[in-house]
C-alpha positions in Angstrom: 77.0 30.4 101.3 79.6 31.9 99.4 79.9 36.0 99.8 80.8 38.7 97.6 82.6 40.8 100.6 85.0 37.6 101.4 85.5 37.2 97.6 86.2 40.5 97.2 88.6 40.3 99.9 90.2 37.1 98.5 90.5 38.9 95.1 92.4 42.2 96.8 94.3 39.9 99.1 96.0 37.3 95.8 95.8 40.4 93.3 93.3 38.3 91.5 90.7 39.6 88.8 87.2 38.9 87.7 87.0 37.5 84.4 85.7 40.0 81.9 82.9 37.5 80.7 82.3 35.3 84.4 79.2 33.7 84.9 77.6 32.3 87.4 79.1 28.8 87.0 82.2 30.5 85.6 85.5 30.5 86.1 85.9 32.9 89.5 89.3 35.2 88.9 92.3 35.0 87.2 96.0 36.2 88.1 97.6 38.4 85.3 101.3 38.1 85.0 103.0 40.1 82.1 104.3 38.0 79.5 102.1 35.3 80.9 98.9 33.6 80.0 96.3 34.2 82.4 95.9 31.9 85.6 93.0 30.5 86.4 91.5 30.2 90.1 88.3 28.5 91.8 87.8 30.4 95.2 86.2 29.0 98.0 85.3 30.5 101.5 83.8 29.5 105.1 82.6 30.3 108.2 83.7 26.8 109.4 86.3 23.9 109.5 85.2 22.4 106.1 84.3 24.0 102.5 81.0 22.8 100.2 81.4 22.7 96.6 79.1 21.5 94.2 76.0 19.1 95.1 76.1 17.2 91.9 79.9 16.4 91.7 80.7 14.1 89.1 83.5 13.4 86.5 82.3 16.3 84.6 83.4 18.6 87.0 86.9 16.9 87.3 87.5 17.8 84.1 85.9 21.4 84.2 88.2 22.3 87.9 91.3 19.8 86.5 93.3 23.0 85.1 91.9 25.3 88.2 94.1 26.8 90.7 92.2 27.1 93.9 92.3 29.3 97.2 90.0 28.0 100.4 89.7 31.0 102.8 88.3 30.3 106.2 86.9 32.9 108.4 85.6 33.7 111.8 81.9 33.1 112.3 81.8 36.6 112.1 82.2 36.0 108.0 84.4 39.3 108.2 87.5 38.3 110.1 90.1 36.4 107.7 92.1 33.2 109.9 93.9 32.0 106.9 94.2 30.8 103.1 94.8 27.6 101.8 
């Protein structure tokens, strides 16, 4: 399950922001650069040696994630302790 402290973290950690209008099934943060158009990021994050997306995957979302910049964070099973980024 994804958690708001690790995504938090993974915000701090990239200097990443949360979208001013982000839903649910929104886009997740976005790296500001001056002079730059915004960047847009998908972040994922475990407790184990794989990451879960979506249930009903599909060519829809392939077209929805194809412009995404994404960051997989795996953690200890402690879900606090960072071992690296992807």
């Amino acid at each position: 399950a994804q958690d708001d402290a690790r995504e938090q973290q993974m915000l701090n950690l990239f200097n990443l922001v949360v979208p001013p209008d982000r839903t649910r099934g929104g886009l997740d943060a976005i790296l500001e650069l001056d002079g730059y158009d915004p960047i847009p990021f998908e972040l994922k994050s475990t407790t184990s040696k794989s990451v879960a997306t979506v249930r009903d995957f599909g060519p829809a979302h392939i077209v929805k994630w194809r412009h995404l910049h994404w960051i997989f964070a795996f953690y200890e099973k402690d879900a606090i302790t960072l071992r690296h980024c992807y």
